[in-house]
Biopython code that builds the backbone (N, CA, C, O; Angstrom):
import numpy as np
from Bio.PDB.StructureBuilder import StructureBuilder

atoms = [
    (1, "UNK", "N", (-0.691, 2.274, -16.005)),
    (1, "UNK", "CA", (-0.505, 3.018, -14.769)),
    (1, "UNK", "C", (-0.051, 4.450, -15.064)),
    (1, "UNK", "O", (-0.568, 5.489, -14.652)),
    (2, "UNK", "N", (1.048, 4.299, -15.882)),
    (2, "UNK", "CA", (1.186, 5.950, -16.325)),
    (2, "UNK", "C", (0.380, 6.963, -16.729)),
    (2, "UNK", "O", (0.200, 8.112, -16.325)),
    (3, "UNK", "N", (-0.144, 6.197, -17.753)),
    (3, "UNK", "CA", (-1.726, 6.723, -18.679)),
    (3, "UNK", "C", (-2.594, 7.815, -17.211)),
    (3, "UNK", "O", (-2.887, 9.000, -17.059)),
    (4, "UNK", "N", (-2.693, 6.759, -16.544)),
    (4, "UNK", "CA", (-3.576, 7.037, -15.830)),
    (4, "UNK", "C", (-3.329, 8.297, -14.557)),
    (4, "UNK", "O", (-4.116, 9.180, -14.216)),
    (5, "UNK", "N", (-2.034, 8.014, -14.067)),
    (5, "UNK", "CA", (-1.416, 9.153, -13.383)),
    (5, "UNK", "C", (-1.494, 10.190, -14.356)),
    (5, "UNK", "O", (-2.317, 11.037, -14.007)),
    (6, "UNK", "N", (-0.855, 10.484, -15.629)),
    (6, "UNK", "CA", (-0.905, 11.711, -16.342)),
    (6, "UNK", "C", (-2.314, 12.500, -16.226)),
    (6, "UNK", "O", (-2.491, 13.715, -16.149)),
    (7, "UNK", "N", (-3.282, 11.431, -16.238)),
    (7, "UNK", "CA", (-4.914, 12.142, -15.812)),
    (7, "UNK", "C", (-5.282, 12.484, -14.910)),
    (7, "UNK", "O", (-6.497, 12.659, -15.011)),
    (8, "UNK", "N", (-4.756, 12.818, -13.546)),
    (8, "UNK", "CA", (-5.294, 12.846, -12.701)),
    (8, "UNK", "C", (-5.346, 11.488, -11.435)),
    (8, "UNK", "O", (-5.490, 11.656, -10.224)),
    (9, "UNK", "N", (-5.254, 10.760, -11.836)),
    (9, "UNK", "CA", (-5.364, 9.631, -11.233)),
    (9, "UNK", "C", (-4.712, 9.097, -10.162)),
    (9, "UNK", "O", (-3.568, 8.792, -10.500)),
    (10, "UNK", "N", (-4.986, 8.799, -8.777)),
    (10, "UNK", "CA", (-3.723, 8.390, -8.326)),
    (10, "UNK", "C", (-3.567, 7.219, -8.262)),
    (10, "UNK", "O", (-4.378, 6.505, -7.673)),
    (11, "UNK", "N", (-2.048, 6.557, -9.092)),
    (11, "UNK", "CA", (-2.322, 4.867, -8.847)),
    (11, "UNK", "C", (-0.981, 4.305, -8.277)),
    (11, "UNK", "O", (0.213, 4.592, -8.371)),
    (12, "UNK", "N", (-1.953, 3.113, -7.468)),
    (12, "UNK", "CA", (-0.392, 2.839, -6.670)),
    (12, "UNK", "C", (-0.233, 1.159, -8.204)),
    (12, "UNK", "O", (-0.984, 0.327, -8.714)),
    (13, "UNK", "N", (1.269, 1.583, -8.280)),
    (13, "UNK", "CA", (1.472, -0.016, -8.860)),
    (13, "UNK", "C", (2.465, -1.305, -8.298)),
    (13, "UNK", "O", (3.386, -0.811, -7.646)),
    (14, "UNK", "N", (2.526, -2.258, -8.331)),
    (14, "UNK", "CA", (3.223, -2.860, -7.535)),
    (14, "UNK", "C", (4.107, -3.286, -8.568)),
    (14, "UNK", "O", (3.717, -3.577, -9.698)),
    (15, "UNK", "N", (5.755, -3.343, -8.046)),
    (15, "UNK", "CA", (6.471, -3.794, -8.698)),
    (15, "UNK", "C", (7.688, -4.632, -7.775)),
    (15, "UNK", "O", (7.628, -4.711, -6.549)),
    (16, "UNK", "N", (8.452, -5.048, -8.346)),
    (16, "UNK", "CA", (8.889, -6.280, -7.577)),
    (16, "UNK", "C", (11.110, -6.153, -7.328)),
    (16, "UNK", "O", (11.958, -6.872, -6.799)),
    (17, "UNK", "N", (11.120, -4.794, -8.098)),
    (17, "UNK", "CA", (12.563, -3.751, -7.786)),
    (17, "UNK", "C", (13.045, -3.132, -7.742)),
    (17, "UNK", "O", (13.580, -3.298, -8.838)),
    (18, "UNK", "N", (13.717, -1.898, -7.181)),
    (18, "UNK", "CA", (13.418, -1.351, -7.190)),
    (18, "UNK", "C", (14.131, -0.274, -8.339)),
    (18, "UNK", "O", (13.966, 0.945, -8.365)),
    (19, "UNK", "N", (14.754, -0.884, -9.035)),
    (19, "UNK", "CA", (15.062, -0.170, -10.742)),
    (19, "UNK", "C", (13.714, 0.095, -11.037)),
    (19, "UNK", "O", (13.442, 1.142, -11.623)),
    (20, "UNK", "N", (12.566, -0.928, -10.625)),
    (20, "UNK", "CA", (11.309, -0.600, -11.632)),
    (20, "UNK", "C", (10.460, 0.514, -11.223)),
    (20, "UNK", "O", (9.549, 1.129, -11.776)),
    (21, "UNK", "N", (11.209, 0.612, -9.739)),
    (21, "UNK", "CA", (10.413, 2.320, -9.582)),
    (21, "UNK", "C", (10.761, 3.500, -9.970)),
    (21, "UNK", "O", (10.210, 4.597, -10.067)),
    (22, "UNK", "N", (12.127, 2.915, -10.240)),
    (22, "UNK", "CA", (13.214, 4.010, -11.003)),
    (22, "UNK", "C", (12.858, 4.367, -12.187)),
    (22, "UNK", "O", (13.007, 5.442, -12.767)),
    (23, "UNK", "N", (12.336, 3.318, -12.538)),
    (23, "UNK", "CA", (12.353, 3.440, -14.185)),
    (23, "UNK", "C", (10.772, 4.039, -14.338)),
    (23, "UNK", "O", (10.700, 4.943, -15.170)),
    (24, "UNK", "N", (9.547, 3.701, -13.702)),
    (24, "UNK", "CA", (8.712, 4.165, -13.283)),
    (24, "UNK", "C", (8.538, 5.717, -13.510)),
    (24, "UNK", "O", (8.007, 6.218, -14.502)),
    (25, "UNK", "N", (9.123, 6.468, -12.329)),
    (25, "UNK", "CA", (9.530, 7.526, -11.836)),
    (25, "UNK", "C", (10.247, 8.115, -13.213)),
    (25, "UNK", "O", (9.423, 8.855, -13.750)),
    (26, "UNK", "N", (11.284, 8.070, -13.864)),
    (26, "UNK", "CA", (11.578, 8.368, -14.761)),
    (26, "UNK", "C", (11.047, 9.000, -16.091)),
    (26, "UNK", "O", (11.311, 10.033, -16.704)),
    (27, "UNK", "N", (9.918, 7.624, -16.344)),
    (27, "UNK", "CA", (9.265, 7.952, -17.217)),
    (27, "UNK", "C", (7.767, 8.633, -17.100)),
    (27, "UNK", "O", (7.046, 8.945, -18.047)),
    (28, "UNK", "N", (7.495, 8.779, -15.731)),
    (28, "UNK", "CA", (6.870, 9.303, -15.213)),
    (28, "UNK", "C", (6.613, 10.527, -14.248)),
    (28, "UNK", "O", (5.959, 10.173, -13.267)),
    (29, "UNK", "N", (6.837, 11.437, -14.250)),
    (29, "UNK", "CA", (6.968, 12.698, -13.427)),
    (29, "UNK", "C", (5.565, 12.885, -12.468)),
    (29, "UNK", "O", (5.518, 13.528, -11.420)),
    (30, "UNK", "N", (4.649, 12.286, -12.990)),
    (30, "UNK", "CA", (3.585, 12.822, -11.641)),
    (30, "UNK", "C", (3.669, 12.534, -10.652)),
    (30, "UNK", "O", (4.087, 11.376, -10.667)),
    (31, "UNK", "N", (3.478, 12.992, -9.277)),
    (31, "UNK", "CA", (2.911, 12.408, -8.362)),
    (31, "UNK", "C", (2.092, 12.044, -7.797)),
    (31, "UNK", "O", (2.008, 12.143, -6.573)),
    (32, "UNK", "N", (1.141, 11.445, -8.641)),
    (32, "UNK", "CA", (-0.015, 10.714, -8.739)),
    (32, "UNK", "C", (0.085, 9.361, -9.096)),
    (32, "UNK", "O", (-0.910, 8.679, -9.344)),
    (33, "UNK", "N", (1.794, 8.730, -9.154)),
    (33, "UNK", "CA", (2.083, 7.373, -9.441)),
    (33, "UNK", "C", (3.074, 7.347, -8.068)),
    (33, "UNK", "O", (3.902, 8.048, -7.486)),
    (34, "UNK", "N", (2.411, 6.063, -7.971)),
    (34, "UNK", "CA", (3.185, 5.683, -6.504)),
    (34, "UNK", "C", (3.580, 3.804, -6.752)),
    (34, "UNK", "O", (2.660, 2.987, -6.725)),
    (35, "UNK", "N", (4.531, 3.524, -6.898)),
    (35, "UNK", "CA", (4.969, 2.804, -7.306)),
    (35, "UNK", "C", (5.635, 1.715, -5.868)),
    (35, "UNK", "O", (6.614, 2.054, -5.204)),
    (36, "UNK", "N", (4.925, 0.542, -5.656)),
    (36, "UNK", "CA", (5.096, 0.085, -4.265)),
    (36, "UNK", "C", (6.194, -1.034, -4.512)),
    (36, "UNK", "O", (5.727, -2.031, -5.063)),
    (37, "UNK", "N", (7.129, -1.073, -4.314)),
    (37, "UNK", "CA", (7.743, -2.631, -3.979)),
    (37, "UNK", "C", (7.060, -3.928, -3.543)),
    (37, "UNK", "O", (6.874, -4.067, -2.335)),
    (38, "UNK", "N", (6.721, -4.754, -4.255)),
    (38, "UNK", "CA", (5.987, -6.702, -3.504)),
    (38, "UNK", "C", (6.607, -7.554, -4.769)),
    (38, "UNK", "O", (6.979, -7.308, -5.916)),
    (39, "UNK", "N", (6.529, -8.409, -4.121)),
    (39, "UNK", "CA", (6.505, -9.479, -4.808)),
    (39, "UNK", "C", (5.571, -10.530, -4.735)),
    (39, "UNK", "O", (5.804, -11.453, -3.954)),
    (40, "UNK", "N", (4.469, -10.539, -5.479)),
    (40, "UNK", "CA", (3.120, -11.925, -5.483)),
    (40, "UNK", "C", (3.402, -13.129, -4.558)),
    (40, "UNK", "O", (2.633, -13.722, -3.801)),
    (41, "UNK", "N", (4.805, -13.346, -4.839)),
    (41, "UNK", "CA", (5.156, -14.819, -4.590)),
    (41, "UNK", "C", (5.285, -15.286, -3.307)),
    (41, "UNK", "O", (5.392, -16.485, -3.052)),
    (42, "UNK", "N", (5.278, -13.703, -1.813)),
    (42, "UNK", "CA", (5.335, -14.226, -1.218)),
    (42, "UNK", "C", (5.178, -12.815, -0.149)),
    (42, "UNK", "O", (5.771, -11.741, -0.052)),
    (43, "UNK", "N", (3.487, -13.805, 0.912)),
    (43, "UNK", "CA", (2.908, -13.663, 1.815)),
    (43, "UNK", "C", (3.160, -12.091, 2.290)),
    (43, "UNK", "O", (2.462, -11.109, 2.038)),
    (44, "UNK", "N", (4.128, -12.157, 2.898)),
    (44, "UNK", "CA", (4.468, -11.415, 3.847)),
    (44, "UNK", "C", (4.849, -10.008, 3.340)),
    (44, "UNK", "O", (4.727, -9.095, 4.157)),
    (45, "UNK", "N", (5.313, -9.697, 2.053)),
    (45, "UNK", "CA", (5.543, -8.778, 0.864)),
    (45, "UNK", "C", (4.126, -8.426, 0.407)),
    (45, "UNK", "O", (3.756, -7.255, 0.480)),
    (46, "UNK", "N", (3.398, -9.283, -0.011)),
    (46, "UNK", "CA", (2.322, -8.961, -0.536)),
    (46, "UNK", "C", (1.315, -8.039, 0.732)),
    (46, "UNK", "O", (0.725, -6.979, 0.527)),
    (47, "UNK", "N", (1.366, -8.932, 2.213)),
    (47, "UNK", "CA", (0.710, -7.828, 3.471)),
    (47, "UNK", "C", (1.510, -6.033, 3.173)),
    (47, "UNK", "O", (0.901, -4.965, 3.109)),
    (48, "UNK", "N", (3.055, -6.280, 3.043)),
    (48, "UNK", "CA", (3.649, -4.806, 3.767)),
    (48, "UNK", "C", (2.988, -3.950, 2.539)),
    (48, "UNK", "O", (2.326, -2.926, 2.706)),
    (49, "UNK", "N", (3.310, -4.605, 1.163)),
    (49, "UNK", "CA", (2.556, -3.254, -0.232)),
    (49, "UNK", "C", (1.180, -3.169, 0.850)),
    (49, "UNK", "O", (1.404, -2.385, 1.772)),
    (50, "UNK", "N", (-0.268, -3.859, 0.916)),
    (50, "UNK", "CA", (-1.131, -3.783, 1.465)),
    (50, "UNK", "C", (-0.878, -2.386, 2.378)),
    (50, "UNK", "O", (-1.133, -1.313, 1.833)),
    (51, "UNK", "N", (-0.393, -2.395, 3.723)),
    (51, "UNK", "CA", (-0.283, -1.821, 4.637)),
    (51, "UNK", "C", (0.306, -0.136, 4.172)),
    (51, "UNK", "O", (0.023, 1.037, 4.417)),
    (52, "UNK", "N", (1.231, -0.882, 3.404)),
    (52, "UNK", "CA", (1.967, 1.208, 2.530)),
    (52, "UNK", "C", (0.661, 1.545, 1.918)),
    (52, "UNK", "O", (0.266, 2.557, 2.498)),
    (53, "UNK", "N", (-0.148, 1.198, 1.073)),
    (53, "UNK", "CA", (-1.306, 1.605, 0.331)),
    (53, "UNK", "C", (-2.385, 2.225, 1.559)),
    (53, "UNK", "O", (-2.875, 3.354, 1.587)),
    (54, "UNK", "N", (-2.587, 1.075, 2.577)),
    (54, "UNK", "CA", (-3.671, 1.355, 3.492)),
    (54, "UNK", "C", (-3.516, 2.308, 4.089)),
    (54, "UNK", "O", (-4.502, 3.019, 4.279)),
    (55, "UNK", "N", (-2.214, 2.709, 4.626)),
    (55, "UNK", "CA", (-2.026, 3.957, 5.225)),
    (55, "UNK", "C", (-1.732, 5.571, 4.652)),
    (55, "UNK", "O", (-1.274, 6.571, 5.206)),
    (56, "UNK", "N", (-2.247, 5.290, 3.226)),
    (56, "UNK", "CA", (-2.062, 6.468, 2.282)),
    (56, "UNK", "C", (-3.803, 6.883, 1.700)),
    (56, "UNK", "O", (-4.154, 7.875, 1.061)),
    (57, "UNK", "N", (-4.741, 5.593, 2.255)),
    (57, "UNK", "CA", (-5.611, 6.085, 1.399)),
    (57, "UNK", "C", (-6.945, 5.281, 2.321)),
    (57, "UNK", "O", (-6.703, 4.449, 3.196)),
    (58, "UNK", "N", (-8.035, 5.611, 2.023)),
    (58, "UNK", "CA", (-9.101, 4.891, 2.774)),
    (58, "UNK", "C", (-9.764, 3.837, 2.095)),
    (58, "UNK", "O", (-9.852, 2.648, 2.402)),
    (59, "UNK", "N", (-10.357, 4.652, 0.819)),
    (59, "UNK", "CA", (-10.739, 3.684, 0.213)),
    (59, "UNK", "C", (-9.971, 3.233, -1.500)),
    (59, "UNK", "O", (-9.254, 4.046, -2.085)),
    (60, "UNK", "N", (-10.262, 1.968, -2.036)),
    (60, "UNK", "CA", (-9.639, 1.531, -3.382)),
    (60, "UNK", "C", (-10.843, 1.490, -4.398)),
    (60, "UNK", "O", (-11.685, 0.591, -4.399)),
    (61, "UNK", "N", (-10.832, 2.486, -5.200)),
    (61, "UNK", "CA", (-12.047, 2.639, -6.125)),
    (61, "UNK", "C", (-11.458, 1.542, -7.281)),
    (61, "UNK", "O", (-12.448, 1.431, -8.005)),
    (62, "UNK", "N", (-10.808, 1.000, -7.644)),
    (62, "UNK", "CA", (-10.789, 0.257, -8.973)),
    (62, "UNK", "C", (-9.314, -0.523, -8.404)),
    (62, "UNK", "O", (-8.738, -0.020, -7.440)),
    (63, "UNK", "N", (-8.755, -1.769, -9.062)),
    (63, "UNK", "CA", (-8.069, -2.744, -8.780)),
    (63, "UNK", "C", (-7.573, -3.843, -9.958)),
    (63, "UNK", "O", (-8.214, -4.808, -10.374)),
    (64, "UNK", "N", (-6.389, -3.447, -10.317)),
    (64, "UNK", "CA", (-6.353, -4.077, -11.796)),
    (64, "UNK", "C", (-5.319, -4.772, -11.568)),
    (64, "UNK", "O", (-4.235, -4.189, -11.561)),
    (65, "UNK", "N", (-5.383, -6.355, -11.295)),
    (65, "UNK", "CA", (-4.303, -7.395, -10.948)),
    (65, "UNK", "C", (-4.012, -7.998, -12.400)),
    (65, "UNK", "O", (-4.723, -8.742, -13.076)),
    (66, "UNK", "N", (-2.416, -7.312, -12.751)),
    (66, "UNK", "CA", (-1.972, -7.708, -14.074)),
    (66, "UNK", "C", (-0.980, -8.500, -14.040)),
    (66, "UNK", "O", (0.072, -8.091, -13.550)),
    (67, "UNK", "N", (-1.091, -10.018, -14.629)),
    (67, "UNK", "CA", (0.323, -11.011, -13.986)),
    (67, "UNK", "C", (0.812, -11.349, -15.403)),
    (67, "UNK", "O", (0.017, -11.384, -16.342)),
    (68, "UNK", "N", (1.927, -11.561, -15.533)),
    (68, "UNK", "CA", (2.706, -12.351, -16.333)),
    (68, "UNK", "C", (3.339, -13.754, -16.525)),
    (68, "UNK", "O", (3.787, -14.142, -15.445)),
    (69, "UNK", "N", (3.497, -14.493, -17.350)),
    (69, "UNK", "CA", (3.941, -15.773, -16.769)),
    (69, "UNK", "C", (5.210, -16.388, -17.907)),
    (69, "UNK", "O", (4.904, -16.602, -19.079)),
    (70, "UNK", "N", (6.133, -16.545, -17.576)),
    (70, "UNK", "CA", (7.723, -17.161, -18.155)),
    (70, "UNK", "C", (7.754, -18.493, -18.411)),
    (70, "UNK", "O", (7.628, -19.308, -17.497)),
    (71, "UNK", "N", (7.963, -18.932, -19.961)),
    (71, "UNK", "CA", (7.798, -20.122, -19.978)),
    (71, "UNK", "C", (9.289, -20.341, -20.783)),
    (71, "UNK", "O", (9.816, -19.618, -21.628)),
    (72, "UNK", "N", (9.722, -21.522, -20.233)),
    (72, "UNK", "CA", (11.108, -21.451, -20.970)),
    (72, "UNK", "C", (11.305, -23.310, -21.378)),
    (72, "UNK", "O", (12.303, -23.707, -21.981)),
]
sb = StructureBuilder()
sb.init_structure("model")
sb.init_model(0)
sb.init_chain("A")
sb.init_seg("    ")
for serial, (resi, resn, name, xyz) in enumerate(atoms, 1):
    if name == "N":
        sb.init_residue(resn, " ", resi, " ")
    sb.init_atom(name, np.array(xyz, "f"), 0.0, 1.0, " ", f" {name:<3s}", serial, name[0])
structure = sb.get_structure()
């Protein structure tokens, strides 16, 4: 996501606290990274990121759903 803001790019990323936009933002100075608060796990989070994105932009040229998974 950074990579890609430094180019020009504008990307929204979803993250799930909001240290991680902090930290985001930090290491990132463009404003071409827009860093949304959701959490996957649940419905109603996943609509509001939707709705912040929708109302910033018309269309979504590319879409890169990157998940992780904790095994203990």
């Amino acid at each position: 996501a950074i990579q890609l803001a430094l180019k020009g790019y504008r990307v929204f990323c979803g993250v799930r606290k909001q240290s991680d936009v902090e930290s985001l933002k930090k290491d990132c100075p463009s404003d071409m990274l827009n860093p949304v608060l959701m959490d996957v796990t649940k419905q109603e989070s996943v609509d509001a990121a939707f709705d912040t994105i929708a109302a910033q932009v018309s269309q979504i040229h590319c879409l890169i759903n990157n998940a992780g998974v904790i095994y203990t």
